[in-house]
N, CA, C and O atoms as a GROMACS GRO file, in nm:
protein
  508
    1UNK      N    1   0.083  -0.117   0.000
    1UNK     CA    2   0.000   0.000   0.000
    1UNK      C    3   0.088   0.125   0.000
    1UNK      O    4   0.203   0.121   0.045
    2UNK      N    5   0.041   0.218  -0.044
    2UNK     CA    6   0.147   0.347  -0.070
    2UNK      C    7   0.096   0.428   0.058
    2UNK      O    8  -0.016   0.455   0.102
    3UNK      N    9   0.215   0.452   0.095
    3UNK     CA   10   0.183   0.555   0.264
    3UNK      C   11   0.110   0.496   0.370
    3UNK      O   12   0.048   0.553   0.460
    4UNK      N   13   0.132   0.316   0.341
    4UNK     CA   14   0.107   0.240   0.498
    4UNK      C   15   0.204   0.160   0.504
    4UNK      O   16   0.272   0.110   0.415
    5UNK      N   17   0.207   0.149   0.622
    5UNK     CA   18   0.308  -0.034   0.639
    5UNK      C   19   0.232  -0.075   0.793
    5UNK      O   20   0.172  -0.004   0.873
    6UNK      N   21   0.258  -0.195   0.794
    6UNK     CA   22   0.195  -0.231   0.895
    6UNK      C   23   0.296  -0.271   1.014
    6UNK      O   24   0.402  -0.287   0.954
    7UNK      N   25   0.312  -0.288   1.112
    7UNK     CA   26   0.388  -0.282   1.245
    7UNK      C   27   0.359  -0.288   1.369
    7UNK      O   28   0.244  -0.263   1.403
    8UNK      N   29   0.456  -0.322   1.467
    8UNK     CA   30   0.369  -0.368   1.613
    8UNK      C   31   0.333  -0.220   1.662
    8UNK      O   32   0.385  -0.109   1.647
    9UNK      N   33   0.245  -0.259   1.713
    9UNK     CA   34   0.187  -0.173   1.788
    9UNK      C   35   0.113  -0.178   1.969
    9UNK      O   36   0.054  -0.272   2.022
   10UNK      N   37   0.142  -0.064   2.016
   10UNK     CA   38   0.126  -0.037   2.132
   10UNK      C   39  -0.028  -0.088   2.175
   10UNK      O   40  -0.027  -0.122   2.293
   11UNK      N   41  -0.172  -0.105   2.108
   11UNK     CA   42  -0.259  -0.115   2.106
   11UNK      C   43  -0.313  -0.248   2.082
   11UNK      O   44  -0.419  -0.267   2.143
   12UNK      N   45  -0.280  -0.326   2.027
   12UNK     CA   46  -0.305  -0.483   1.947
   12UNK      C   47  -0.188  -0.537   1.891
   12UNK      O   48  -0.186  -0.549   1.768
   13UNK      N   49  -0.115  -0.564   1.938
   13UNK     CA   50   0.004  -0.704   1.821
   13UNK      C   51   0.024  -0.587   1.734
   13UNK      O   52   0.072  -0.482   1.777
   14UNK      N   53  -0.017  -0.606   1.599
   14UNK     CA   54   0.003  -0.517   1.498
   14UNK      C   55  -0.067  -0.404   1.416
   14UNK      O   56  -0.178  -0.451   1.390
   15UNK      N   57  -0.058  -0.263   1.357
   15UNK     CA   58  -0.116  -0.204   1.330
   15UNK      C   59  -0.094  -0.149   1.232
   15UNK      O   60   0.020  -0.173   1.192
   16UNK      N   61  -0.193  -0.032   1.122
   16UNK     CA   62  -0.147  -0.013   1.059
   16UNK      C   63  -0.129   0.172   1.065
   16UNK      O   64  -0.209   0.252   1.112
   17UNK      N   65   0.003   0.199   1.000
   17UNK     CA   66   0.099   0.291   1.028
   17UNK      C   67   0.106   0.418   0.905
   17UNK      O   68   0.138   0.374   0.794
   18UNK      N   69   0.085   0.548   0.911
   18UNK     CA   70   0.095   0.583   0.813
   18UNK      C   71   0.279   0.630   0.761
   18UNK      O   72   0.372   0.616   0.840
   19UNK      N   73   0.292   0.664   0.671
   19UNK     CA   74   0.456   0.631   0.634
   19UNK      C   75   0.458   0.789   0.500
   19UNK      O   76   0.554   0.830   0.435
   20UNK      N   77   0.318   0.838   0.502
   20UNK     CA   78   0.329   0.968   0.434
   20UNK      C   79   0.190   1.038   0.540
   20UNK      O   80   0.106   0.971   0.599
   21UNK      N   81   0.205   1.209   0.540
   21UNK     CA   82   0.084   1.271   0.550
   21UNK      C   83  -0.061   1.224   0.498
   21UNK      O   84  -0.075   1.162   0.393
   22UNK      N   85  -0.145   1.252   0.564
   22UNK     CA   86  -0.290   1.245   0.477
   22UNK      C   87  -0.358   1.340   0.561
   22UNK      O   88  -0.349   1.378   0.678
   23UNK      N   89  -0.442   1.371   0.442
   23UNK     CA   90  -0.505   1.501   0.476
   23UNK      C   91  -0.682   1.487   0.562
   23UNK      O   92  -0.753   1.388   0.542
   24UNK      N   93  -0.706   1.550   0.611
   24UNK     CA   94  -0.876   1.510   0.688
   24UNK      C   95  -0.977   1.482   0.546
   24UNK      O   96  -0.973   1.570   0.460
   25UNK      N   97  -1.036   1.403   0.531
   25UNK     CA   98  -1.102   1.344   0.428
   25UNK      C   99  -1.055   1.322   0.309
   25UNK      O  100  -1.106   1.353   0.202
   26UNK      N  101  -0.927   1.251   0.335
   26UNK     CA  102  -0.856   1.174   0.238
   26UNK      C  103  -0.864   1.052   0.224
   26UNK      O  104  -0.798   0.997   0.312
   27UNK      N  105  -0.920   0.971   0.146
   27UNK     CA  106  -0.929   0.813   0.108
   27UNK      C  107  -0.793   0.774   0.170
   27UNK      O  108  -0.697   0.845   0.139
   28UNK      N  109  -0.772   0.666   0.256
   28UNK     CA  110  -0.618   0.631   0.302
   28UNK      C  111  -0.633   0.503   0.225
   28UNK      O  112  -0.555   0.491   0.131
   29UNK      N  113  -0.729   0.391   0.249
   29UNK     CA  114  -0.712   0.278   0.155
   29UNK      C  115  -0.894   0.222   0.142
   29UNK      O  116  -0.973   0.229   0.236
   30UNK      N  117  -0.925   0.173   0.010
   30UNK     CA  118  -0.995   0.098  -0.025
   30UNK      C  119  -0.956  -0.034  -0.068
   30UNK      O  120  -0.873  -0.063  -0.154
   31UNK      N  121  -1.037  -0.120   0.015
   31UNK     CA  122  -1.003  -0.277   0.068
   31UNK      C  123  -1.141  -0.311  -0.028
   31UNK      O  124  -1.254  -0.274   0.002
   32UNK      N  125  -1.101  -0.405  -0.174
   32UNK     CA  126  -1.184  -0.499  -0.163
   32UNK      C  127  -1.228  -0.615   0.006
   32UNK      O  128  -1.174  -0.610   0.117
   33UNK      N  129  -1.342  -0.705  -0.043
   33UNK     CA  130  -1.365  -0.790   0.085
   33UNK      C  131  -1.406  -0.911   0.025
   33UNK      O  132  -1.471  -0.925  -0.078
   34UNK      N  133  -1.354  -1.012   0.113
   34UNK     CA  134  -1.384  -1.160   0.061
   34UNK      C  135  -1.526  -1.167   0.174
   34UNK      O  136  -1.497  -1.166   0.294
   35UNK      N  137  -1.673  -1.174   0.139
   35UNK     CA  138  -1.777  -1.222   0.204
   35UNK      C  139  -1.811  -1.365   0.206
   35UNK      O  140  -1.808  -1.447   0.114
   36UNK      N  141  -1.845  -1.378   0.334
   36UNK     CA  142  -1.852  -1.497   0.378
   36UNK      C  143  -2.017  -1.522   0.472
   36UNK      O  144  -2.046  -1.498   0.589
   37UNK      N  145  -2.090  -1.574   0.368
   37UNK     CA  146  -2.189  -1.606   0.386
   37UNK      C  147  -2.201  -1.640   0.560
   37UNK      O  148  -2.109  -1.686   0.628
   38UNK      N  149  -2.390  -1.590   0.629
   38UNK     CA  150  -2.426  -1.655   0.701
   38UNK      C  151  -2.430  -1.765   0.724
   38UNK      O  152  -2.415  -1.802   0.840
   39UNK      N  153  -2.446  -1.831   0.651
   39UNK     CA  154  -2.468  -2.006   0.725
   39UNK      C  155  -2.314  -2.053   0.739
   39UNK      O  156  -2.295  -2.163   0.789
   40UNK      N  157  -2.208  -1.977   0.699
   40UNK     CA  158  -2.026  -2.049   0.725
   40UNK      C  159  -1.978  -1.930   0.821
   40UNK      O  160  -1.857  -1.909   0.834
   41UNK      N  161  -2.086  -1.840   0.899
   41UNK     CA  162  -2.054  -1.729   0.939
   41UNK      C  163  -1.997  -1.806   1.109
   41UNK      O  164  -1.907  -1.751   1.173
   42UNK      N  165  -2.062  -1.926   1.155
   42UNK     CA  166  -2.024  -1.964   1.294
   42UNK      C  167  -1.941  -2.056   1.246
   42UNK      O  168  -1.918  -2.151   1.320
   43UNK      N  169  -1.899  -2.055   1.163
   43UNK     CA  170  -1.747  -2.197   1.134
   43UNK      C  171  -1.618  -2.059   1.154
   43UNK      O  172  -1.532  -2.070   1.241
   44UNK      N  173  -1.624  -1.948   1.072
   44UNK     CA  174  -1.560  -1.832   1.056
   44UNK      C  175  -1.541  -1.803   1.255
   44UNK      O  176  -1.430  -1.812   1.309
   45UNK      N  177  -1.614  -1.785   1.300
   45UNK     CA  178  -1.588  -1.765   1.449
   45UNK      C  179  -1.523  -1.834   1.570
   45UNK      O  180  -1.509  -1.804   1.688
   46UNK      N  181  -1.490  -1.937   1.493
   46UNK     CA  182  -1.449  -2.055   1.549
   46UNK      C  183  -1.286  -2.070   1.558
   46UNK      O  184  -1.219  -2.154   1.618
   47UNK      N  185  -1.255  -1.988   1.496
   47UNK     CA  186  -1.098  -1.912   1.365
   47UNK      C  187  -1.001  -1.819   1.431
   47UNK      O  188  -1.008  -1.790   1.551
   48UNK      N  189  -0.946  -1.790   1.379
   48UNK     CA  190  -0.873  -1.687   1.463
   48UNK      C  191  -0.912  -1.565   1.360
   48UNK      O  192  -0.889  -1.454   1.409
   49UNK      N  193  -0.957  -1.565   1.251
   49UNK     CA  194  -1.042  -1.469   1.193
   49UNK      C  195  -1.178  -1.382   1.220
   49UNK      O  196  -1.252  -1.309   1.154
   50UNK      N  197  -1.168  -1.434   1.366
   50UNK     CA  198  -1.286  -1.392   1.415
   50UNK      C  199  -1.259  -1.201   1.459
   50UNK      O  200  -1.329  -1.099   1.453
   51UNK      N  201  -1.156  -1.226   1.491
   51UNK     CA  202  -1.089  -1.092   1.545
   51UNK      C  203  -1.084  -0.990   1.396
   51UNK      O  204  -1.027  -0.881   1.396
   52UNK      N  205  -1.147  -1.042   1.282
   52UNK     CA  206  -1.094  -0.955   1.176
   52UNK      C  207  -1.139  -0.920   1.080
   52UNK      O  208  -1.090  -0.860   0.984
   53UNK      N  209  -1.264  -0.968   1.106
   53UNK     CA  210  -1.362  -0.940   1.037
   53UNK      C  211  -1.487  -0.825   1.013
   53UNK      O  212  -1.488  -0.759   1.117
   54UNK      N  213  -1.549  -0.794   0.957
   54UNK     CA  214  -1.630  -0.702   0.954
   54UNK      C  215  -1.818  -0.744   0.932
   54UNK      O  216  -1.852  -0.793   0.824
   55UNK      N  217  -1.898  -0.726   1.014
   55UNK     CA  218  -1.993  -0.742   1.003
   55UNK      C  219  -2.083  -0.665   0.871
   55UNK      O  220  -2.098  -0.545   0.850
   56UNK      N  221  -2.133  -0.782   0.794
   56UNK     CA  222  -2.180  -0.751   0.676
   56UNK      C  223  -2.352  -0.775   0.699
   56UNK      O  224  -2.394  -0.848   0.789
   57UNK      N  225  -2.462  -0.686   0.582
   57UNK     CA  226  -2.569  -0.703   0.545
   57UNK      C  227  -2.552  -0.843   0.529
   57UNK      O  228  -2.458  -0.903   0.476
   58UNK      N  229  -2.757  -0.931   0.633
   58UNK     CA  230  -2.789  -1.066   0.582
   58UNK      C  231  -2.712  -1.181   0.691
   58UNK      O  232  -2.721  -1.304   0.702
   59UNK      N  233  -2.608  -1.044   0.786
   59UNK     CA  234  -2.555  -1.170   0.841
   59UNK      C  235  -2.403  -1.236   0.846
   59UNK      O  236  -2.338  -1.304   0.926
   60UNK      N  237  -2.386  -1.179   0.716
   60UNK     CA  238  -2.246  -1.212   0.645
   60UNK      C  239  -2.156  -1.149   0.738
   60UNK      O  240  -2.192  -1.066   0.821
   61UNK      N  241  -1.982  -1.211   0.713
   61UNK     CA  242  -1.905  -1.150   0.748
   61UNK      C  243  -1.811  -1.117   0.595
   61UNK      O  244  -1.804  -1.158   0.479
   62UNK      N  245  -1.742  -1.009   0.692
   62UNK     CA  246  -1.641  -0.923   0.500
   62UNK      C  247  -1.524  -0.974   0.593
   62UNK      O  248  -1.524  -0.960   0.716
   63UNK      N  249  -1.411  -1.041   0.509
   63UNK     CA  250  -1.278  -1.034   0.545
   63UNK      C  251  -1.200  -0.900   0.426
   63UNK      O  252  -1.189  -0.917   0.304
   64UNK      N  253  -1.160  -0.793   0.490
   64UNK     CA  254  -1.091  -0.721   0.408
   64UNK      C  255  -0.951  -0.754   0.387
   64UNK      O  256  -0.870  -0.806   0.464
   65UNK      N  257  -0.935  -0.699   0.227
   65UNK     CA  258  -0.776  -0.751   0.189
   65UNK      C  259  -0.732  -0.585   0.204
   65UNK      O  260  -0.785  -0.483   0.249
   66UNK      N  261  -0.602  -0.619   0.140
   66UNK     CA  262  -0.506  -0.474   0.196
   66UNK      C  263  -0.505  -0.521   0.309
   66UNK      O  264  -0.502  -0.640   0.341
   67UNK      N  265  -0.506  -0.395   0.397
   67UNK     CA  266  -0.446  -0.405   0.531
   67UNK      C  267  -0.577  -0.363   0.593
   67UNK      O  268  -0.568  -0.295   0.696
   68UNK      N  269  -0.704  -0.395   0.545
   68UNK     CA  270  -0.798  -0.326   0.608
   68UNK      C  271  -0.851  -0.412   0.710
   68UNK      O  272  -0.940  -0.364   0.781
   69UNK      N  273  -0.809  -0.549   0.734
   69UNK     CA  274  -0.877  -0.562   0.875
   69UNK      C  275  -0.791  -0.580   0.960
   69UNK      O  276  -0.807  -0.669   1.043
   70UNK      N  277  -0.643  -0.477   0.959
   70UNK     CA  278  -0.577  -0.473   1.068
   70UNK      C  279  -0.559  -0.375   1.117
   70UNK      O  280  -0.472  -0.360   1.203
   71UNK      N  281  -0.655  -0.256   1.066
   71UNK     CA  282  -0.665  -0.142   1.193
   71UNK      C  283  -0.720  -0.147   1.310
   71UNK      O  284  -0.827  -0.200   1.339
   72UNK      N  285  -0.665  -0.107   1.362
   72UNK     CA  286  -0.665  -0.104   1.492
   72UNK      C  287  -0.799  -0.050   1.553
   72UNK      O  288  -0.885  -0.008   1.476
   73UNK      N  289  -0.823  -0.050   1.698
   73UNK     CA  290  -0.974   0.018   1.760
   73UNK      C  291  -0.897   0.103   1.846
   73UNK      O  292  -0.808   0.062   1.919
   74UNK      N  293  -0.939   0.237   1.835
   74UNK     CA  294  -0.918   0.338   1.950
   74UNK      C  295  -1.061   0.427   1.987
   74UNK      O  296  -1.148   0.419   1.901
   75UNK      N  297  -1.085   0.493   2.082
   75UNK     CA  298  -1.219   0.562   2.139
   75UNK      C  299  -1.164   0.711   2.081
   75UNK      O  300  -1.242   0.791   2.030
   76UNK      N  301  -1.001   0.743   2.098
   76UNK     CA  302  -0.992   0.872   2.003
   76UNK      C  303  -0.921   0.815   1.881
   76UNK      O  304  -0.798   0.811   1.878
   77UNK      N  305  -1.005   0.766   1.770
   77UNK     CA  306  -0.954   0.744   1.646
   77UNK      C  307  -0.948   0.876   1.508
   77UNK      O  308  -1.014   0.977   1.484
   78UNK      N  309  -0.833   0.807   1.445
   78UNK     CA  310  -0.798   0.940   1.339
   78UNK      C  311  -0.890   0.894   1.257
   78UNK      O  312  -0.985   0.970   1.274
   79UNK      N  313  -0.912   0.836   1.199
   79UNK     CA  314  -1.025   0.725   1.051
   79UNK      C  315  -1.113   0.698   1.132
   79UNK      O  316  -1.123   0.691   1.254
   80UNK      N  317  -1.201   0.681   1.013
   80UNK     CA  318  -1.345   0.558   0.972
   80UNK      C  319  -1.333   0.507   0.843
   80UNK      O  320  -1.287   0.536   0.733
   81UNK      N  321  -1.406   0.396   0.913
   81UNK     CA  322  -1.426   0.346   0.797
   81UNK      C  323  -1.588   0.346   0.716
   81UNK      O  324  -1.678   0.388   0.788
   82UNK      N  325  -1.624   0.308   0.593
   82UNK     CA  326  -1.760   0.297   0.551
   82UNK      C  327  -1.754   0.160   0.452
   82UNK      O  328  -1.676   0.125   0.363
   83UNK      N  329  -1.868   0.102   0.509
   83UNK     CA  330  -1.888  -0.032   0.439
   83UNK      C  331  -1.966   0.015   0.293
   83UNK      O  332  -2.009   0.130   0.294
   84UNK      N  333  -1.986  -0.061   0.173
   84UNK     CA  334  -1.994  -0.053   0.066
   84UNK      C  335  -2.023  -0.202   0.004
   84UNK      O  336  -1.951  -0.265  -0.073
   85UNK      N  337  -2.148  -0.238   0.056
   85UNK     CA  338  -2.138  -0.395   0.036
   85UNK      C  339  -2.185  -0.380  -0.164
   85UNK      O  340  -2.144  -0.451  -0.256
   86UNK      N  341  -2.230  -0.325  -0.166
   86UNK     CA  342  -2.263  -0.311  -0.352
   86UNK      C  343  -2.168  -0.344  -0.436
   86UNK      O  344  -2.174  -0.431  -0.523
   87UNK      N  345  -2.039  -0.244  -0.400
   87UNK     CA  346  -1.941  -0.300  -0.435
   87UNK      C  347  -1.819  -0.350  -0.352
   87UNK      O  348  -1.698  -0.351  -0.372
   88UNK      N  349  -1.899  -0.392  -0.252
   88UNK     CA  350  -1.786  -0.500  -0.197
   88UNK      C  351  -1.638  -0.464  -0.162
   88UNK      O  352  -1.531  -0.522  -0.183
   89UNK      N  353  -1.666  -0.363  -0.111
   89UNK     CA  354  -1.594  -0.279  -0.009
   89UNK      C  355  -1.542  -0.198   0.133
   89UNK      O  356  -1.612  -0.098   0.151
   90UNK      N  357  -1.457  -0.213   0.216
   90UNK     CA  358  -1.468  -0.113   0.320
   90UNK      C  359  -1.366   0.049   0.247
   90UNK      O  360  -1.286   0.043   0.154
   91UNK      N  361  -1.387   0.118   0.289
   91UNK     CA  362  -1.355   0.230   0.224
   91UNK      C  363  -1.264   0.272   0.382
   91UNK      O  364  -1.329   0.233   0.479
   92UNK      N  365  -1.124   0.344   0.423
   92UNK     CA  366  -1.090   0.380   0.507
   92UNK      C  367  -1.069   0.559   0.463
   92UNK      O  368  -1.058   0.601   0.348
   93UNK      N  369  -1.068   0.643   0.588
   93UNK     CA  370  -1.073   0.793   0.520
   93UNK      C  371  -1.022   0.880   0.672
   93UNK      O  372  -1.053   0.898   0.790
   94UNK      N  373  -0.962   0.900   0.610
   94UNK     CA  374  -0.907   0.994   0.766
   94UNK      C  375  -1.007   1.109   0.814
   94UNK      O  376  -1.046   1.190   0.731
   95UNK      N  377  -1.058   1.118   0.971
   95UNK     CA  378  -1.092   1.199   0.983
   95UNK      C  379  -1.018   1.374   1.013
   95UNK      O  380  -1.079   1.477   0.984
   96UNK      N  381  -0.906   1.372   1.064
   96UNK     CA  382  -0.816   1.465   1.072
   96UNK      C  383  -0.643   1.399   0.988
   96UNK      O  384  -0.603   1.285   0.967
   97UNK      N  385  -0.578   1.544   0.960
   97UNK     CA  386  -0.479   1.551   0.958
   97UNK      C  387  -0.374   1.427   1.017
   97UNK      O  388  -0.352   1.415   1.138
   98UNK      N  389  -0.319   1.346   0.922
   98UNK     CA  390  -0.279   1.234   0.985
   98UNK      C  391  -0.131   1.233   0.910
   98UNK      O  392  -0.100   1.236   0.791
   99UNK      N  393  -0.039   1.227   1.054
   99UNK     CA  394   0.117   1.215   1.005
   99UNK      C  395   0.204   1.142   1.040
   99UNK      O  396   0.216   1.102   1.155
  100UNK      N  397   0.302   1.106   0.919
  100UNK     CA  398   0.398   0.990   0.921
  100UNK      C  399   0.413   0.954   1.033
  100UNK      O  400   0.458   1.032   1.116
  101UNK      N  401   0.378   0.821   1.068
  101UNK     CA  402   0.461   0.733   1.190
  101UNK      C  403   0.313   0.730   1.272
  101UNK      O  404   0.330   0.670   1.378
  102UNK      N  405   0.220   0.760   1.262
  102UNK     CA  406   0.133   0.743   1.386
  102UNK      C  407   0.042   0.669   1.324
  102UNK      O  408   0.031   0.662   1.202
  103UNK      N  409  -0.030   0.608   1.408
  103UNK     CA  410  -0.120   0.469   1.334
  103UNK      C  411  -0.252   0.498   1.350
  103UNK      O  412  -0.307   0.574   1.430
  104UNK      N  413  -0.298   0.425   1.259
  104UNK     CA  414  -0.430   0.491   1.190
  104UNK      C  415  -0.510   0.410   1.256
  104UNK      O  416  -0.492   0.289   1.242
  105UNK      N  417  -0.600   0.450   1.330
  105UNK     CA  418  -0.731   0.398   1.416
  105UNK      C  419  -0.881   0.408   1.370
  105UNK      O  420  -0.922   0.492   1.291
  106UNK      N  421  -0.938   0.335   1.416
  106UNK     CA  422  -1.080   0.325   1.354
  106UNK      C  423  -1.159   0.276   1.529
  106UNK      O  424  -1.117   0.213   1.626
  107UNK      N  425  -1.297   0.349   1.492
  107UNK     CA  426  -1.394   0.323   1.617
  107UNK      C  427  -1.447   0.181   1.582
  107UNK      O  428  -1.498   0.161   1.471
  108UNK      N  429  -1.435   0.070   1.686
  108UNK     CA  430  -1.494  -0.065   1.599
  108UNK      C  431  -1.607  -0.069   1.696
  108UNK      O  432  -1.624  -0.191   1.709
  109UNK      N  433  -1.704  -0.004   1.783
  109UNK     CA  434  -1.832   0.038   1.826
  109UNK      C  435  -1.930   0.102   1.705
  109UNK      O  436  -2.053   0.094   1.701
  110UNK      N  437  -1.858   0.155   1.627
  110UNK     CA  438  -1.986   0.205   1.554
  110UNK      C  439  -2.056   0.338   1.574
  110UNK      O  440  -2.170   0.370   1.543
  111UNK      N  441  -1.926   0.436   1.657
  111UNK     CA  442  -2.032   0.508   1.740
  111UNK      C  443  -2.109   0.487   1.863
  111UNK      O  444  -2.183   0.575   1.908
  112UNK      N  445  -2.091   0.343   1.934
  112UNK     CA  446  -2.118   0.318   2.055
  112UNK      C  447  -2.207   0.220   2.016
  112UNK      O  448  -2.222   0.134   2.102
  113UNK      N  449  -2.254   0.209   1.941
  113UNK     CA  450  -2.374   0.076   1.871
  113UNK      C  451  -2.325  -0.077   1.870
  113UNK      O  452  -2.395  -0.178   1.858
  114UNK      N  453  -2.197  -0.068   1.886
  114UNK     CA  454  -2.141  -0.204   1.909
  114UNK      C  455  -2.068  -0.238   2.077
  114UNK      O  456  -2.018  -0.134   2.120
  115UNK      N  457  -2.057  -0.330   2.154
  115UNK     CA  458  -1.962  -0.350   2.228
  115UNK      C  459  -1.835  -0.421   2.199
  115UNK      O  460  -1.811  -0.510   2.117
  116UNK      N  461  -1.757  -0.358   2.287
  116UNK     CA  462  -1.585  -0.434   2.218
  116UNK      C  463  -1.600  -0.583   2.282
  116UNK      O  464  -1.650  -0.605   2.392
  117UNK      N  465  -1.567  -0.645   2.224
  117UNK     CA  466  -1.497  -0.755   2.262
  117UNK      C  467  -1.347  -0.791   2.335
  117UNK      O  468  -1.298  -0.901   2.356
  118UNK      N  469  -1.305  -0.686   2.357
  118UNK     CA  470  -1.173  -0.707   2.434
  118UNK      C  471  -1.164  -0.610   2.454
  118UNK      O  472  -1.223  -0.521   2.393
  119UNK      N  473  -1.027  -0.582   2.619
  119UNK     CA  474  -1.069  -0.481   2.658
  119UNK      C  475  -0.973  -0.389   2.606
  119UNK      O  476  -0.859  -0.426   2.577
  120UNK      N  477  -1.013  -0.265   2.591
  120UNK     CA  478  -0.945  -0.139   2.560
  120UNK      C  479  -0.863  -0.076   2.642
  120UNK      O  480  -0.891  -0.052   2.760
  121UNK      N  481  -0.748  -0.042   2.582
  121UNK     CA  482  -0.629  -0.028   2.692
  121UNK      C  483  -0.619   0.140   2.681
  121UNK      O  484  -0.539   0.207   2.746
  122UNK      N  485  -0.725   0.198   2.576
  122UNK     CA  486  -0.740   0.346   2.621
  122UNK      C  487  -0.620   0.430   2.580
  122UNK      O  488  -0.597   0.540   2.630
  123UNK      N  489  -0.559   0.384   2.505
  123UNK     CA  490  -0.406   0.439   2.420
  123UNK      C  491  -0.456   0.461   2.286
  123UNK      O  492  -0.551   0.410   2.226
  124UNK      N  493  -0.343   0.577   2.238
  124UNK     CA  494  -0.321   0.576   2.079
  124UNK      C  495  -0.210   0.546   2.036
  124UNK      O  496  -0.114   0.548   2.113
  125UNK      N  497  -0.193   0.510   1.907
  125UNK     CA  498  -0.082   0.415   1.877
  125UNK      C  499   0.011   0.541   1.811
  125UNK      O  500  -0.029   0.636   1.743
  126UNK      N  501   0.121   0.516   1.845
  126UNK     CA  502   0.261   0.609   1.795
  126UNK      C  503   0.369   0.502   1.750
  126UNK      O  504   0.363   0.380   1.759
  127UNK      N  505   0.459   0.573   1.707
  127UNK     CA  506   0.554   0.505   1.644
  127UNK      C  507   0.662   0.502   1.750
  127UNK      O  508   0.769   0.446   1.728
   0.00000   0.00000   0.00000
């Protein structure tokens, strides 16, 4: 990916890192997604893919390629993301000013509509 790499991080095992500027509503990466039907959706959970997935329309889960299902979760995140199941996409987009070396976070609540599954250690990720 141009202006990511991925790396350990202070927040989860590994994260992903920006390696150029991006500007506040700048596309950072669009991730096709491999969907994975409801009815193989509790074999998928069973996985260590469970941690990496994205909840899709119908039920489904999206595994994103790129590096999109290894951003990270923070409560002050720089990104969001937007799902795009039409065309079979998560779309990532910075919400502020985002610079080399600091890692790009995403809310995985939803805005509070989801609960985490693990606990949050309440950090942002730096280089």
């Amino acid at each position: 990916m141009i202006g990511l790499e991925v790396r350990a991080s202070q927040l989860q095992g590994r994260g992903v890192f920006a390696t150029r500027a991006f500007a506040a509503s700048e596309t950072i990466e669009r991730c096709p997604v491999i969907c994975v039907p409801a009815t193989e959706r509790p074999s998928v959970d069973q996985t260590a893919l469970y941690d990496f997935y994205f909840n899709w329309p119908d039920g489904a889960a999206a595994i994103a390629l790129g590096y999109g299902s290894l951003y990270n979760h923070a409560a002050s995140h720089n990104a969001r993301y937007l799902k795009d199941p039409a065309a079979s996409v998560v779309v990532f987009v910075a919400l502020v000013d985002i610079a080399p070396g600091d890692e790009i976070t995403v809310d995985y609540t939803d805005g509070g509509r989801n609960e985490l599954w693990f606990e949050d250690r309440g950090i942002q990720g730096k280089a």
